[in-house]
Structure formats: structure tokens, C-alpha cells
C-alpha positions as CSV (number, residue, x, y, z in Angstrom):
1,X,-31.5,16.2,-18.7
2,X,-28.8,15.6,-16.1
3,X,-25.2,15.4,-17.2
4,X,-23.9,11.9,-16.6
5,X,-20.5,10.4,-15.5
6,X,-18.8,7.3,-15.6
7,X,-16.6,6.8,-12.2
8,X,-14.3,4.0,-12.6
9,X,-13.2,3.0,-8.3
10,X,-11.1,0.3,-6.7
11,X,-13.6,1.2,-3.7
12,X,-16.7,-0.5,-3.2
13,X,-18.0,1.9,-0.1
14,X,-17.9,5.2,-2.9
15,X,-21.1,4.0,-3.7
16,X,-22.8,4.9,-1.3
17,X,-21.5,8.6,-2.0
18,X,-22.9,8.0,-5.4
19,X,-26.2,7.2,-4.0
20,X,-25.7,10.2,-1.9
21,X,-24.8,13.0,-4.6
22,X,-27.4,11.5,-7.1
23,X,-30.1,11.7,-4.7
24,X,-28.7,15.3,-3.2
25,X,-28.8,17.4,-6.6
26,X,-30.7,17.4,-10.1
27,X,-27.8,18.9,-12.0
28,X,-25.2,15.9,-12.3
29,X,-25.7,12.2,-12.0
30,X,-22.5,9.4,-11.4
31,X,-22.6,6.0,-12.6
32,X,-20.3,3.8,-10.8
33,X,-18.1,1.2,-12.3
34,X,-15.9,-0.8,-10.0
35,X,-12.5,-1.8,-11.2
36,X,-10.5,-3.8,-9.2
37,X,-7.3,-2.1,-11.3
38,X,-8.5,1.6,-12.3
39,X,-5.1,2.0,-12.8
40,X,-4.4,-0.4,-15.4
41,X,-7.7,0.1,-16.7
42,X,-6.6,3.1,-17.9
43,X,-4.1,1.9,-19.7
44,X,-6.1,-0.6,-21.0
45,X,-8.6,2.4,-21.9
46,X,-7.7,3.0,-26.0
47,X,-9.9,-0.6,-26.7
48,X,-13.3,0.5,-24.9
49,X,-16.1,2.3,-27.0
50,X,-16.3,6.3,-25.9
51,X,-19.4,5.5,-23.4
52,X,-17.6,3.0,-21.6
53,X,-14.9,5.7,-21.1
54,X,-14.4,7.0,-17.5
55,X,-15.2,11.1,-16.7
56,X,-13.1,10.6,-13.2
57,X,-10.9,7.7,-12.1
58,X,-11.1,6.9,-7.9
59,X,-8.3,4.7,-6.7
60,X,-5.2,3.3,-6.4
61,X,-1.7,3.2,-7.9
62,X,-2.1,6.1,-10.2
63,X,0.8,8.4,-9.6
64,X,3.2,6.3,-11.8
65,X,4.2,8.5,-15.1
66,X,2.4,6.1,-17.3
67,X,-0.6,6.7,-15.7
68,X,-0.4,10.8,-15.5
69,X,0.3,10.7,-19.2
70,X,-3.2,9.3,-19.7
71,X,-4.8,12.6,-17.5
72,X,-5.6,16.3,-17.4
73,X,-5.0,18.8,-14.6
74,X,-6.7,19.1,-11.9
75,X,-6.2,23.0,-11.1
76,X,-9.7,24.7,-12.2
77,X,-11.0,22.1,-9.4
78,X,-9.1,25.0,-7.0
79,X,-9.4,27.8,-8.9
80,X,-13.3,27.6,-10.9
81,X,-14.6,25.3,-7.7
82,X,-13.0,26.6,-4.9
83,X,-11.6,23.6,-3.4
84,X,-9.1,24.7,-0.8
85,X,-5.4,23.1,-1.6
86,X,-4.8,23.7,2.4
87,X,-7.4,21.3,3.4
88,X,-5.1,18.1,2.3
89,X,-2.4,16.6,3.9
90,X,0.5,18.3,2.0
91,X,3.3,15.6,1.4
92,X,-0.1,14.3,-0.3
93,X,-1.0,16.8,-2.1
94,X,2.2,17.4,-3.3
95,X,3.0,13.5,-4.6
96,X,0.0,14.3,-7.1
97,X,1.8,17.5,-8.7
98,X,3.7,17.5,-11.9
99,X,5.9,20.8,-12.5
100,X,3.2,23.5,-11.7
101,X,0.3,21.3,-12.8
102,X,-1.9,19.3,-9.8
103,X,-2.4,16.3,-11.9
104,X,-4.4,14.3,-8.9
105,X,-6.0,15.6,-5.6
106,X,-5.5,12.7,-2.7
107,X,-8.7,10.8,-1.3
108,X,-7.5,8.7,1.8
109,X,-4.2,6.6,2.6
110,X,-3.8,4.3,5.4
111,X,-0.5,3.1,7.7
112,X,0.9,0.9,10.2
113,X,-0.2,1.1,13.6
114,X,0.8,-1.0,16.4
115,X,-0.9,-2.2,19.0
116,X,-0.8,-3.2,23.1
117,X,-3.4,-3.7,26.0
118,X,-4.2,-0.6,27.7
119,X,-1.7,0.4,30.2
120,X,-2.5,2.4,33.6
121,X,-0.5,5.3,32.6
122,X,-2.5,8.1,30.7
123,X,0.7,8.1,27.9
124,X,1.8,4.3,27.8
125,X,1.1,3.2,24.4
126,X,-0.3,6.4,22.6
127,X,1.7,8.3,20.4
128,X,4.4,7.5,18.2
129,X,7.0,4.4,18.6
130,X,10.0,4.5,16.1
131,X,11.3,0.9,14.6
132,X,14.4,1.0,16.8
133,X,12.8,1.4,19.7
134,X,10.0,-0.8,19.1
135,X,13.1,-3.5,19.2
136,X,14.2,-2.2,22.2
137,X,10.7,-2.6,23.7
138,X,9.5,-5.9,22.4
139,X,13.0,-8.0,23.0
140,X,12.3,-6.5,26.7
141,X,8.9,-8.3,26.6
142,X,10.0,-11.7,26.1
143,X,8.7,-14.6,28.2
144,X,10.3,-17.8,28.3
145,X,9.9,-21.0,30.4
146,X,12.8,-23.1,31.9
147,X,13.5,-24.9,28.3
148,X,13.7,-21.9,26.8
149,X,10.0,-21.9,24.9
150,X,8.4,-18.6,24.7
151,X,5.1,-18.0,26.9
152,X,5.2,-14.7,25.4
153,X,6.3,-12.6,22.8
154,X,7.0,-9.0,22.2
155,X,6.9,-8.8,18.9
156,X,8.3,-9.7,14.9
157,X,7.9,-8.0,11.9
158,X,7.2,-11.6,10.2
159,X,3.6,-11.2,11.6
160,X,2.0,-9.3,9.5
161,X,2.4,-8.9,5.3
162,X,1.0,-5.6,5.3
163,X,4.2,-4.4,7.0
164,X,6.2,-6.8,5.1
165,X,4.8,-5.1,1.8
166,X,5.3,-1.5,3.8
167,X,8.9,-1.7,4.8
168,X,11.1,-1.4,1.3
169,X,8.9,1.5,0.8
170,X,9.4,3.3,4.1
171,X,13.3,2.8,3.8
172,X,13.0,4.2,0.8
173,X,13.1,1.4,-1.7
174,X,10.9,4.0,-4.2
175,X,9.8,1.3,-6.5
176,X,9.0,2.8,-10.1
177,X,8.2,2.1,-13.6
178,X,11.7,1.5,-15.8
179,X,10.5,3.9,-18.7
180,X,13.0,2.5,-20.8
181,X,11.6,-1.6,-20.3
182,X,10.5,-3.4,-23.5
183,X,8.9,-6.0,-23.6
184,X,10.0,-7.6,-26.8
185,X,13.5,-7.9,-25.6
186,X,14.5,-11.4,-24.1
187,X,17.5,-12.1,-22.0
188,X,19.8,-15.5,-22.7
189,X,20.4,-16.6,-19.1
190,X,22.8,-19.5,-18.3
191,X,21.3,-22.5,-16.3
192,X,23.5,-22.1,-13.3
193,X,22.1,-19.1,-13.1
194,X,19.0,-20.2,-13.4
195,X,18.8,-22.3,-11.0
196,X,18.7,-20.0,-8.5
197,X,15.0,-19.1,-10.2
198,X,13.7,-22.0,-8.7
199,X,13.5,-20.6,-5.5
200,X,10.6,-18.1,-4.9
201,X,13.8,-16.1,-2.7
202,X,16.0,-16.4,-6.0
203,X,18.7,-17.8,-3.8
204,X,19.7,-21.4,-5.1
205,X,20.6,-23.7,-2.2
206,X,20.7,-26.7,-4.9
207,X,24.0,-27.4,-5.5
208,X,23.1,-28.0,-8.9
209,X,25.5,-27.1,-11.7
210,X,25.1,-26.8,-15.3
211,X,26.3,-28.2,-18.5
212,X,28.7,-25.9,-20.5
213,X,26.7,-23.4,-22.5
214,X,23.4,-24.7,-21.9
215,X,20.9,-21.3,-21.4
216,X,17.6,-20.6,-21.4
217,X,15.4,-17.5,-22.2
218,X,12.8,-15.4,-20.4
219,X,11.1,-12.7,-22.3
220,X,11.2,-8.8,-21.2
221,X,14.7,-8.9,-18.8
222,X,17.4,-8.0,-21.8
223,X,20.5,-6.5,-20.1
224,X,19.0,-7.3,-16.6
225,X,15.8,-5.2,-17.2
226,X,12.9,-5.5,-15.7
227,X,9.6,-3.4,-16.2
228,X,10.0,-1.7,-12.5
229,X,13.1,0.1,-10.9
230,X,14.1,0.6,-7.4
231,X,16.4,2.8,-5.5
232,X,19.7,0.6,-4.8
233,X,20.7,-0.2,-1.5
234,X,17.1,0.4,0.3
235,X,15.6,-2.9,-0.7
236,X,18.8,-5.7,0.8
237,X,19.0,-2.8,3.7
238,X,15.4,-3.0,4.9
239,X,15.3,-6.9,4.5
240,X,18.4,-7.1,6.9
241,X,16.7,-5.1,9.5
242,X,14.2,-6.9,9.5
243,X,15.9,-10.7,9.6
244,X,18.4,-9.3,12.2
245,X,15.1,-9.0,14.3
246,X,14.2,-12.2,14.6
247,X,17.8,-13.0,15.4
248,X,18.4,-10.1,17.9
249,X,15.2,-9.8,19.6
250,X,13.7,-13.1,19.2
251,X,16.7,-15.5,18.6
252,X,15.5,-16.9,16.1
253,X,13.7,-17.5,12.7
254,X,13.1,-21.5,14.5
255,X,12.1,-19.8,17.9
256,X,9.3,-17.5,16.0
257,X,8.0,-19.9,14.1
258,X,7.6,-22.1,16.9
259,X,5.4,-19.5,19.0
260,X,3.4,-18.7,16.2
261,X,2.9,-22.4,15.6
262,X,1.3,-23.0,19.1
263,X,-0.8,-19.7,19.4
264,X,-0.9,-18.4,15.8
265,X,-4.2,-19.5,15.2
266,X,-5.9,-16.5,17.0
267,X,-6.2,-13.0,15.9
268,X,-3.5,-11.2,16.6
269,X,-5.9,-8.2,18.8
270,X,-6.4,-11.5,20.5
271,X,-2.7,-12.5,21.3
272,X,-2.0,-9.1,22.6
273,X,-5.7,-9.3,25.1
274,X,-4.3,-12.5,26.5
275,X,-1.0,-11.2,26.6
276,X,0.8,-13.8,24.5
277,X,2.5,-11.0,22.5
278,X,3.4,-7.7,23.8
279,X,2.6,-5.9,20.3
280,X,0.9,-6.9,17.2
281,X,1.0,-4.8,14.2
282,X,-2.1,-4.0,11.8
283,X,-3.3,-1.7,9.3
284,X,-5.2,1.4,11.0
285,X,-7.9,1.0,9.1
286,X,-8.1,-2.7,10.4
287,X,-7.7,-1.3,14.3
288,X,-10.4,1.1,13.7
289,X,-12.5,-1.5,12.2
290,X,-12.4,-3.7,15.1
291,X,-15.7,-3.8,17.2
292,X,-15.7,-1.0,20.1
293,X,-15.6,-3.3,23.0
294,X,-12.2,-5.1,21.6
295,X,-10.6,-1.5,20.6
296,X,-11.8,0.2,24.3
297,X,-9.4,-2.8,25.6
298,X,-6.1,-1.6,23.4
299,X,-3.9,1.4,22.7
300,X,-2.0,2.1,19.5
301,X,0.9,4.0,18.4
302,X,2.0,5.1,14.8
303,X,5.0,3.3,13.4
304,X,7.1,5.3,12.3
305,X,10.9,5.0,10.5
306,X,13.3,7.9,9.8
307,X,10.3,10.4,10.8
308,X,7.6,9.4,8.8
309,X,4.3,7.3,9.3
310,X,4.8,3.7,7.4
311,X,2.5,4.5,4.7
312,X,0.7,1.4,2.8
313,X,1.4,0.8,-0.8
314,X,-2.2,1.5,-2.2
315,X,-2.3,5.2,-1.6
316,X,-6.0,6.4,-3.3
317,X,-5.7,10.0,-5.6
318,X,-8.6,11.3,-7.8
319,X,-8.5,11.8,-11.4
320,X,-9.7,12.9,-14.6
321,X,-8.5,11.5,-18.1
322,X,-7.3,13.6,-20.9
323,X,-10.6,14.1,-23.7
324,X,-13.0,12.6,-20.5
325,X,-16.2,13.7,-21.2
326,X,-19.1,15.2,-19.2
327,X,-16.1,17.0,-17.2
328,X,-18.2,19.6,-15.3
329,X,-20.2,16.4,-13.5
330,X,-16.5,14.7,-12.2
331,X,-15.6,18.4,-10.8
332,X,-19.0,19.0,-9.6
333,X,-18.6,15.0,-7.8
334,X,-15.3,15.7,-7.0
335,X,-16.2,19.3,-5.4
336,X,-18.7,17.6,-3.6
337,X,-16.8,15.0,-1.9
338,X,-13.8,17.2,-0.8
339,X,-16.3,19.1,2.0
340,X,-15.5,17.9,5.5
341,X,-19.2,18.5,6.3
342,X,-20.4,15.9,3.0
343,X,-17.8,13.5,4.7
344,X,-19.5,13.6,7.9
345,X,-22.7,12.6,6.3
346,X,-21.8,9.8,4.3
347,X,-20.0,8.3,7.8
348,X,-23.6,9.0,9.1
349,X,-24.8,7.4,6.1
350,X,-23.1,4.4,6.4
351,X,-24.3,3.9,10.7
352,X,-27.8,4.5,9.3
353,X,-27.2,1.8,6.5
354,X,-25.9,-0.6,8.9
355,X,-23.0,-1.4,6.7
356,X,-20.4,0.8,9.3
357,X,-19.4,-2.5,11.2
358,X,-15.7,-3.2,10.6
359,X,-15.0,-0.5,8.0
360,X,-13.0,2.7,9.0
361,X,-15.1,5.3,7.2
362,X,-16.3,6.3,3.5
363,X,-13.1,5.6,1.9
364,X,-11.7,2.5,4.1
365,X,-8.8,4.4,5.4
366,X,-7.9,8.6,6.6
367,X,-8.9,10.9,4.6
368,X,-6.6,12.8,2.6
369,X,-8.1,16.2,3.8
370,X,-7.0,17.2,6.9
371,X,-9.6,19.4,8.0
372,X,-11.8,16.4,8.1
373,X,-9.2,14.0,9.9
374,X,-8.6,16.9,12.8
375,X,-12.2,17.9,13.9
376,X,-15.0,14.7,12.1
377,X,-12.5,12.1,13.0
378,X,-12.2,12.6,16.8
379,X,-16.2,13.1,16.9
380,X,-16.8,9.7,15.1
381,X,-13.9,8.1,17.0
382,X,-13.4,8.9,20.4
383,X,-10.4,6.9,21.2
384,X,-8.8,8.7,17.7
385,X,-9.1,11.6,19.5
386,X,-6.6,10.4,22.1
387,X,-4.1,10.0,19.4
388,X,-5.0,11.5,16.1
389,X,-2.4,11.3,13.3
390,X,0.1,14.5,13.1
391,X,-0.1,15.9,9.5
392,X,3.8,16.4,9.4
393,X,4.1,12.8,10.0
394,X,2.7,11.7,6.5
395,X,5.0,11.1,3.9
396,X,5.2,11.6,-0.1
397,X,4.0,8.4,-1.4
398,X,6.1,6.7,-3.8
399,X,5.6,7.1,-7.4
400,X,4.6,3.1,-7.7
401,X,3.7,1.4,-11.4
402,X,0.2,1.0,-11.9
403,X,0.6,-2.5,-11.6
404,X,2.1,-2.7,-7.9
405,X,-1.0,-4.1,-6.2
406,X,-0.3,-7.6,-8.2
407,X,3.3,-7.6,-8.0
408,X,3.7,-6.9,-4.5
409,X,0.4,-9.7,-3.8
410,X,2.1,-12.3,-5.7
411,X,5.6,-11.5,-5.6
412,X,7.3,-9.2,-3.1
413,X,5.2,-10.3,0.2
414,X,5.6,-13.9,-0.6
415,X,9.5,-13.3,-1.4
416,X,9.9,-11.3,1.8
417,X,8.3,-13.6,3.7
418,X,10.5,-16.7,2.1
419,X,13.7,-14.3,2.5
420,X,12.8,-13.3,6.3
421,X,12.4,-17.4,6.8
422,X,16.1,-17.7,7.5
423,X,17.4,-17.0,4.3
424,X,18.4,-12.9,4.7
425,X,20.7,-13.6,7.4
426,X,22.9,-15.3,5.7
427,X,23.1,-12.5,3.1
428,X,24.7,-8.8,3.0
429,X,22.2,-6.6,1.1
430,X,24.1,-6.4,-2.5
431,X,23.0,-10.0,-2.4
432,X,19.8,-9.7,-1.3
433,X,18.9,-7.2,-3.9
434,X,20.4,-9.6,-6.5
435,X,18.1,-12.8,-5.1
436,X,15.4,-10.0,-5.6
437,X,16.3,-9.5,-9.2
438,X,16.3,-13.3,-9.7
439,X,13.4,-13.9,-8.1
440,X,11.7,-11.2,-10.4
441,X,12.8,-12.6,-13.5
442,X,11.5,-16.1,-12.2
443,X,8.3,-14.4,-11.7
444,X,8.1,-12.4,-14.8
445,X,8.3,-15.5,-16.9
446,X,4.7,-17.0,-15.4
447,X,3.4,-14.3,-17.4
448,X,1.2,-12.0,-14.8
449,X,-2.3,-10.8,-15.8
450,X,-0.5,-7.1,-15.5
451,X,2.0,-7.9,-17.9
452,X,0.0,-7.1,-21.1
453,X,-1.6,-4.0,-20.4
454,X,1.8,-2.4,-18.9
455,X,3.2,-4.1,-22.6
456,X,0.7,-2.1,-24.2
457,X,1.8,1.5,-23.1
458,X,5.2,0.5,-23.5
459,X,5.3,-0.7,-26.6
460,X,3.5,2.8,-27.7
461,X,5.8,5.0,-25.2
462,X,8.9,3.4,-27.2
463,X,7.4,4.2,-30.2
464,X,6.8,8.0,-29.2
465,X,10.3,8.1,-28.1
């Protein structure tokens, strides 16, 4: 009979190369499980029974150290199945290496594009556009009536949390997992300090003060702990640039929030066709999702900061856990789906499904293998063509704990956003960093679904240690 596989994906459309591969060959069949945290899952693995077990893991989040611990290498996939390493974008390619090992092979990634109406000139809005002088540009674009309203706007990083999410990691914030975190420990914190918890920014504007001695205690945060680390200084710095914006650009947080208060309830595509902002930014997977009559009116450039694309967080790699079984099925899926040519016909899959409006290809995003993104891309998407994404503008994704999709949903977009809402000005960026720290202990004690599976692998880490 056919040797079956278990795929665990964050990626609803990969069924559809499931469908494809199963109905292609009669050596290997897939069986798709969806998991909305594949990465955790895996973590989480040790409690299934053996058939429940994944052969190949699709998705997100899993180049954190935790998660490679759980996995075997990748490298027969180049050298028994002739998968070429030079078809993938290398900074990719490269994030999923450990020593001499390829420990995951890259699937598709997605970044920050921004967008404008089309211009008469051929080279207006195509391109690149760095941050600084996508300041310059959109505090040039301002339109304001006699009282000093705004009939237009150029643009503000507040309008959009994927950027908000983006833009630690693109300064180079390089959020990981703290290796050393246990979750039994429990920090005594005083209640002055504390207070400042209260706030989802961590800064306390209450005035309140304490009684001598009083404390209380949140679990997992001894000796200012927490379960992820991230590189001082890049965090408070790319919150400043960002709230100096709205202050240098705009003039202010008030001034933003009243232009988005009389004209934020249309799409933002739709602000920039009616020219009521200059530029709007979006994921490119969102732009190339639009329908073709909406994109045929608007250009986009690649954001870009210190010479790199603004990556999103939720990077997808491929990979196969340590014991998997059924092993020859993953490579032969995995062999499969790295052809430019099996891309092509799942895209054409999808048009004949009718399930192609407002997705951006197979995998939701670019695809990790250039080959396809250079010569497919530009057939499928004409107006790609005109600006196709430069391989040496992709970055090494950061090395991000499994559990960063939830953290940075429920904590850091919602803190950024509160921090950006007039708070961050009035800070230099060792405190910002400390409001972060705050903020994350406040949210650490409401006891996140994440918390227990990442508790899990720690606990055995320290106990490997």
C-alpha cells in the first residue's frame, strides 16, 4: 500500500497541494492536520499517541532553539533528492541552518509594502522607499485647511499593526527564547512598582503610592526574568522613531487621531484612491490580494530599513521531527513542492478552484525559492513584474520563540499601539524598554494559553542541563 504521512500546517491553502500530490502519484499519500500553533504543537508532541505524530511540520515560528531540538536535518533532502540549495532566497536558507546541519528549508515569507495612486512617471512609486525618506515624503504630503485640520495625510506608522508588530524586529530588536527562564520561579515585586502594571504600556501615570513593604507576586519573572529575550537598546529605539513621527511629520498623536477619526472607516487602498492619505502601508500578500481593477489603480514600493525588506514576524520553514515516521513520504512531499514548475500548477489550481480571489498564491505570501519568485511570479502577476522583490533585499529572520504569534497578538501590538498613543514621547528608550518589561510581567500573570506548553520544554530543558 501507499506510505502515509501526517503534515501538521498553520496553512489552510497547503491543502490543496495535498489534494494535488495525492492525486498526482501512487507511491506516497499526506494527511493534513491543521494546527493553528505547529510550533508549539511540537512541543506539546511527547502526550500524543505515535499515529497522531507528525512525519513533516509546515509553518510558522519554528526556528527558535526549543523547537530545532525537537527535529532532524534536512540535508539528504539536497543530497539523496536533489533539491537545489541555490533555488532559495539565501538570508532564508541560511536562518534554517545550525552549524553545518540545514535543520529547515524556507517555504514563503511576506513584508511591508507601501502603497500610492499611480503616478504619470514610469518610476514614481516603484521600487524601494527607505523609512527616513518615507518621512521626508509623507510630511511633504500634508494637507491642511485654514484651522489647521488635515484634508489629507501622508502617512503614520500608527496605521497599520502589521508594521507595528514588524518594526522592533527590523531594528533589530531579535526577540528570542531566554534558555535559562523557569517557570517555577516567582518574583516578590513591591506595589509601587506594581502599579505601573496596571497600564497595558507599563508606564503608571496614577500617582498612586504604596504602603511600606506591601508586595505582591507574579509567577515565572524571578530576577527580572522573563521566558523571551531581546537585544537591548533596539526595542525603546524603534518605539521613538516611530512616536517622533507623529510629532515631526504629523504634529501630533491628537492631530492623527483626529484624521483617522473622520475618514478611518474606509480601507486604507481606499484613502490613498481618494487621495485622503498619500501612503498607506499593508502586508504584500494583502496588496496582491486586492481585486485587479483596485491594484491596476496603485503602485507599491518595498519598505525598507538599514537595507533590508521589513520582514513579517510569521516567517514559514519546513520540517521534519526527530524519530518522525514514514520519512521517505515528507521528503518525497517536500521534494515535490520545492519545483518552481509544481508551484505554478497549484497557483493554476487554485484559478481553476475558484478559491484564488484575495489570496496571494499557494502559500499566502513569496515563496522562499527564488527561482519561482523571478520567472512564475511575474507571469501570474503582471504588475509584480514591474517591481519584483530583489533577493539581496531579504533579511535573516529572527530566531523568534515558538510562541511569538500570541505574544505579539495580545501583547506587543496592543502595547505599541498604547505606547505610540502619546505615551513614547515622553520617554528616552532605557525607559521605554523598562515600561516593556513591566508591561510583560503584567501580561505574564493572566496566564496565556502559550504559557504551559513553553513550561513544559523548560521545565525538561532545566532538567537536561
Amino acid at each position: 500500500g501507499r506510505q502515509s504521512a501526517v503534515l501538521w500546517t498553520d496553512i489552510p491553502e497547503l491543502a490543496l497541494a495535498v489534494e494535488l500530490f495525492n492525486s498526482t502519484q501512487p507511491e506516497y499519500r499526506i494527511e493534513m492536520r491543521y494546527r493553528e500553533q505547529p510550533a508549539l504543537d511540537l512541543l506539546r508532541k511527547a502526550k500524543l499517541p505515535s499515529r497522531e505524530a507528525p512525519s513533516l511540520v509546515i509553518g510558522s515560528y519554528l526556528l527558535s532553539d526549543s523547537v530545532v531540538r525537537q527535529l532532524r536535518p534536512l540535508d539528504d533532502l539536497f543530497s539523496r533528492y536533489f533539491v537545489d540549495p541555490n533555488d532559495y532566497h539565501p538570508a532564508l536558507l541560511e536562518a534554517g541552518r545550525r552549524g553545518t546541519r540545514q535543520m529547515l528549508l524556507p517555504v514563503a515569507f511576506d513584508c511591508i509594502v507601501i502603497i500610492q495612486r499611480n503616478s504619470a512617471s514610469s518610476e514614481s512609486g516603484t521600487g524601494i522607499v527607505e523609512w527616513d525618506d518615507l518621512l521626508k515624503e509623507a510630511a511633504a504630503a500634508n494637507v491642511k485647511d485654514a484651522k489647521g485640520e488635515y484634508l489629507a495625510m501622508g502617512f503614520s506608522p500608527r496605521w497599520s499593526s502589521d508594521l507595528l508588530a514588524a518594526l522592533p524586529l527590523a531594528a533589530g530588536a531579535s526577540f528570542t527564547e531566554n534558555a535559562r527562564w523557569k517557570p517555577t520561579s516567582i518574583q516578590e515585586i513591591p506595589v509601587d512598582y506594581a502599579a505601573s502594571l496596571q497600564s497595558p504600556s507599563g508606564v503608571d501615570t496614577s500617582g498612586a503610592s504604596a504602603a511600606a513593604g506591601e508586595k505582591i507576586s507574579v509567577p515565572g519573572t524571578a530576577a527580572g526574568s522573563l521566558p523571551f529575550l531581546w537585544k537591548q537598546g533596539s526595542l525603546g529605539t524603534s518605539v521613538l522613531e516611530a512616536a517622533r513621527w507623529s510629532k515631526e511629520a504629523n504634529g501630533s498623536v491628537g492631530l492623527e487621531n483626529a484624521f483617522l477619526y473622520r475618514f478611518g472607516t474606509r480601507p486604507g487602498y481606499r484613502l490613498v484612491l481618494d487621495g485622503l492619505a498619500k501612503f498607506w502601508p499593508m502586508k504584500a500578500s494583502t496588496f496582491f490580494g486586492l481585486p485587479v481593477d483596485v491594484r491596476s489603480r496603485l503602485e507599491y514600493r518595498y519598505l525598507v530599513k538599514d537595507g533590508a525588506c521589513v520582514l513579517l514576524p510569521d516567517v514559514r520553514y519546513a520540517a521534519l521531527p526527530a524519530r518522525a515516521p514514514n520519512q521517505k513520504a515528507a521528503y518525497a512531499f517536500l521534494r515535490w513542492l520545492s519545483s518552481p514548475d509544481i508551484l505554478q500548477q497549484l497557483n493554476a489550481f487554485m484559478q481553476e478552484s475558484g478559491i484564488a480571489a484575495g489570496r496571494f498564491g499557494i502559500f499566502g505570501g513569496f515563496p522562499a525559492l527564488v527561482a519561482f519568485t523571478g520567472r512564475n511570479m511575474k507571469s501570474m502577476f503582471p504588475d509584480y513584474a514591474k517591481n519584483p522583490l530583489q533577493a539581496e533585499l531579504v533579511p535573516q529572520p529572527s530566531r523568534l520563540p515558538p510562541f511569538w504569534g500570541e505574544v505579539s497578538r495580545e501583547f506587543v501590538e496592543p502595547w505599541m499601539a498604547e505606547m505610540l498613543d502619546g505615551k513614547a514621547i515622553t520617554l528616552d528608550a532605557s525607559a521605554i524598554e523598562a515600561a516593556f518589561t513591566r508591561a510583560a510581567i503584567r501580561y505574564l500573570a493572566t496566564l496565556p494559553d502559550w504559557l504551559e506548553a513553553f513550561s513544559m520544554q523548560a521545565n525538561g530543558a532545566a532538567q537536561n542541563r
